[in-house]
N, C-alpha and C positions, 0 to 999 in steps of 0.2 A: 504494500500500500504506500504511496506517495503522499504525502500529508507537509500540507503549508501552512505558515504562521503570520499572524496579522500583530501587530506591536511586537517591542521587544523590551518591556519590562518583568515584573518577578514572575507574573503567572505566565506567562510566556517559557521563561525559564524552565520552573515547577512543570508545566506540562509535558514540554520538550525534555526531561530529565528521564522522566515516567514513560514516555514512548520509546527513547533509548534503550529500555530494557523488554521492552515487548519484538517477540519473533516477529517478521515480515514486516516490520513498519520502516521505511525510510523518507528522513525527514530531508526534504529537497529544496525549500522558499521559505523565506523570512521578508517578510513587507514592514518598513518601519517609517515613521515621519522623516526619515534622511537614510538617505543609501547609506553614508555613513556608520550609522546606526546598525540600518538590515546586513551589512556586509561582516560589519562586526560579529553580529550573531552568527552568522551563516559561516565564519570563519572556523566555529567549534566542528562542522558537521560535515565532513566529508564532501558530501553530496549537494551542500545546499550552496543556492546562490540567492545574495541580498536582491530587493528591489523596494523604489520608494512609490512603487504606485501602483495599486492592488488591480488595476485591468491588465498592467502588462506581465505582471506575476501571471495570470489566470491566461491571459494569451502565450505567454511562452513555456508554461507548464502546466500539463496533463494531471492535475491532483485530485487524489480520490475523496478526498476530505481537508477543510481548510479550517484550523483555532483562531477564535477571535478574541485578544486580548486586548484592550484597549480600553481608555477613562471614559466614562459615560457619553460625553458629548461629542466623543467619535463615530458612535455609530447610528448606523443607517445605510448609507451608501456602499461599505462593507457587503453588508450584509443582503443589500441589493443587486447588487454583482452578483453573490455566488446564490440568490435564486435564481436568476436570470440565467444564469450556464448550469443547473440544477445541483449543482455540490453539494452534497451535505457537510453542516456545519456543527461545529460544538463553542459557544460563545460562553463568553465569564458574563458575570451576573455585575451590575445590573444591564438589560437590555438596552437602555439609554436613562435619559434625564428629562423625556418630555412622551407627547402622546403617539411620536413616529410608531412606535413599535406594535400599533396597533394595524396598522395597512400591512407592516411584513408578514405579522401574523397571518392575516387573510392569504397572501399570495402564497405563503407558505405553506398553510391549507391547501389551496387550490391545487399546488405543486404534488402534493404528498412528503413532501422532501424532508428528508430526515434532519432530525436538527438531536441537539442536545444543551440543558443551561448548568452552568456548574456551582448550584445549589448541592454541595457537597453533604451538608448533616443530611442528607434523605438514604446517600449511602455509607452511614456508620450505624456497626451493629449494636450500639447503644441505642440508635434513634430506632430499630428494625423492635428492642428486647422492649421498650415502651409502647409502641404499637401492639404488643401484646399483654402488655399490664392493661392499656384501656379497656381490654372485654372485658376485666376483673372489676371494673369500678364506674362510679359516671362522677363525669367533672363537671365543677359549677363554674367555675371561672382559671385564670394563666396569668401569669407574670413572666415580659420577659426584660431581657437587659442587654446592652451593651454600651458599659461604659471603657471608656479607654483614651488614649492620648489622638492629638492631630498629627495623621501622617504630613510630613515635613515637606511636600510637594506642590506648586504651585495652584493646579488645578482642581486639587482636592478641596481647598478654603475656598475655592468660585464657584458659590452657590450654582452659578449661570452654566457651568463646567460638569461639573458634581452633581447635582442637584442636593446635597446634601448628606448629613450623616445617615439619613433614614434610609435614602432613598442608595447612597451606594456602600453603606456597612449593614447596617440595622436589618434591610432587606432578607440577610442570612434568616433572623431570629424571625422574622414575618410568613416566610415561605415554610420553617419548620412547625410553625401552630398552624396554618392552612394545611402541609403536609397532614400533623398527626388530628386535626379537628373540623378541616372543611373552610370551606368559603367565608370571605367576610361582606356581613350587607350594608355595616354602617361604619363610618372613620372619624374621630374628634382626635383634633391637634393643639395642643400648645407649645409654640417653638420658642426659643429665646437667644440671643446672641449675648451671655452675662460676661466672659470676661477678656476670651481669646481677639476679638476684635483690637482691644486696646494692646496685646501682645505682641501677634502677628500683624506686617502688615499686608494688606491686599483680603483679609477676612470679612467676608462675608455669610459663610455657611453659617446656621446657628448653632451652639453650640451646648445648648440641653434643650430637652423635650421630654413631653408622654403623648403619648396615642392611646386611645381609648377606642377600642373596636368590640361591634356587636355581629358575633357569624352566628350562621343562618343554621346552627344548631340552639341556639338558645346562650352558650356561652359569653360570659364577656372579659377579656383582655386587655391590657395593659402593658403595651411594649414601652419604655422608656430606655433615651441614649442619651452619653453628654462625651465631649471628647476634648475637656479640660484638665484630664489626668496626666500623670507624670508619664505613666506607662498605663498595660489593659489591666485593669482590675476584676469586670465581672459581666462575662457575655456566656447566656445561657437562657433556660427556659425553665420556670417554675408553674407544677400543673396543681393545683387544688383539687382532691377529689372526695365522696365519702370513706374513700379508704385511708388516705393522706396522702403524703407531698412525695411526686415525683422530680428530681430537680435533675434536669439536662443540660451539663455543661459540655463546654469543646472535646473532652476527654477523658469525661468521669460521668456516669450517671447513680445517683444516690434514690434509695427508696425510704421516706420515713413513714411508719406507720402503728401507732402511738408509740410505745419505747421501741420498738427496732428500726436498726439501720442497715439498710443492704448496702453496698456499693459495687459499683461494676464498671472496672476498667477500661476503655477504648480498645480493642486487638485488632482493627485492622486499619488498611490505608485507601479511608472513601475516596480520594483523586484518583486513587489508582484503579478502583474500583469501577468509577463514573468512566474512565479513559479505556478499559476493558469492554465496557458495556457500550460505549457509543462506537467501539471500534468494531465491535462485533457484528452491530449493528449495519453498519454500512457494508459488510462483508456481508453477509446475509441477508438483508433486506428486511430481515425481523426486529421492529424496534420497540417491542413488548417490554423488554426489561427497561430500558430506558427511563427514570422517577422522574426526571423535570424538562419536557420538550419547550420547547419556543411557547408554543400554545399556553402548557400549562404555567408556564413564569412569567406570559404576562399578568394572569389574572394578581404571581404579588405583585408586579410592576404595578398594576392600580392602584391595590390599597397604599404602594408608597408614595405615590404621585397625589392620590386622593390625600393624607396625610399632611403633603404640603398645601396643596390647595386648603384645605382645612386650617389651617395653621395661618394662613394669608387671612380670610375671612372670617375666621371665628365662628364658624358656621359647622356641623357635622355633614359629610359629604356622605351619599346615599348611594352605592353601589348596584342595589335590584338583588 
């Protein structure tokens, strides 16, 4: 399989690490904002040659599957191109910063065309062992979290860029309550810019929040982020149930229920996991196993956009 890469920062990396060790894959193109850049990367890989512009990457090679790694406000025209020459694709999360991602959806529909989004907690088998505590109990409400530091990059802090903490960190913790609970029908936001602004300069992202969401089981949640800290503190998912507290962190999943404590370590590696499964995919034509297509990440891409909109008008945004 011949497989090309769109940016060339960490997950770019990350990805390309991981298929280095899978049989039959060869990684052949690298597209970066600067040849420079793509040549760079393309330097580690035998096979591969840089390019700084994703039509003539797709014109001068034949790829069975193309990663799209790149800051929110990159995509679109990416991702336009390789429907339009039918590739399948495996894109990083989030899909964008704005409502584009809803017309690819459709063409991508229309297409059948394999995609994959790398909403990674859907394949760790802590997130698999909770999905199986749920038949044991019913939840009334979630808590989720991610607090932690500003990444030190320019277009992370541009709101306009970014679209924000919510909408390109937070997203994880959004996509795994949809995951293990279902759709959300309703989104309240309170965002705040309290102190990074006067920090950093060029800050504009806010930098605490809560979201308050009602899905369309009856549940209601409470995902809150702020990214004022020194370093990450506490990114995970806390479930309430009559039995008690399920709490799903990056690497740990804890069961309390009245004095006991289970705990249950992370054993495997979901990237590698997700990059197994969409590879197979396109090999096969079977994309069953596949947990987060295009389709299904737009639906978090709404409630985080919904989120901001909310946050703007003080208003609860209403999904259907």
């Amino acid at each position: 399989m011949k497989i090309g890469f769109v940016g060339t920062g960490w997950f770019t990396r990350t990805h390309a690490s991981i298929l280095k060790e899978i049989e039959g894959v060869d990684i052949t193109a690298f597209c970066g904002t600067s040849l420079e850049k793509a040549e760079k990367e393309a330097r580690n890989w035998s096979n591969a040659t840089g390019y700084s512009n994703v039509e003539e990457m797709l014109d001068k090679q034949k790829l069975d599957a193309v990663y799209i790694c790149v800051p929110p406000h990159a995509h679109g025209e990416i991702e336009a191109a390789l429907i339009d020459r039918n590739i399948p694709f495996f894109v990083e999360k989030p899909l964008g910063n704005n409502e584009e991602p809803n017309d690819l959806a459709r063409r991508i529909e229309e297409k059948g065309l394999i995609t994959s989004v790398g909403y990674h907690w859907r394949y760790k088998d802590t997130t698999n062992r909770v999905l199986s505590l749920l038949n044991e109990c019913r939840v009334g409400m979630a808590l989720g979290y991610w607090m932690g530091s500003m990444p030190m990059v320019p277009w992370w802090r541009d709101v306009n860029k970014s679209g924000g903490q919510f909408v390109e960190q937070t997203t994880h913790i959004v996509d795994l309550l949809r995951y293990l609970f279902g759709d959300v029908n309703e989104v309240y936001a309170a965002f705040n810019n309290q102190i990074m602004r006067s920090k950093v300069e060029g800050t504009t992202v806010p930098d605490v929040g809560s979201v308050t969401m009602k899905l369309k089981n009856g549940m209601i949640a409470t995902i809150s982020n702020t990214c004022i800290l020194k370093n990450s503190s506490k990114v995970g998912l806390e479930i309430y149930s009559d039995e008690g507290i399920i709490e799903l962190s990056n690497d740990l999943l804890r069961v309390v229920s009245g004095n006991q404590v289970e705990e249950y370590k992370e054993e495997t590696n979901p990237y590698l996991a997700e990059n197994k499964i969409f590879l197979n995919a396109v090999q096969t034509g079977d994309s069953s196993k596949i947990l987060s297509t295009y389709q299904d990440a737009l639906k978090t891409h709404r409630v985080t956009i919904a989120a901001n909109q909310s946050a703007i008008s003080g208003q609860p945004i209403y999904l259907g």
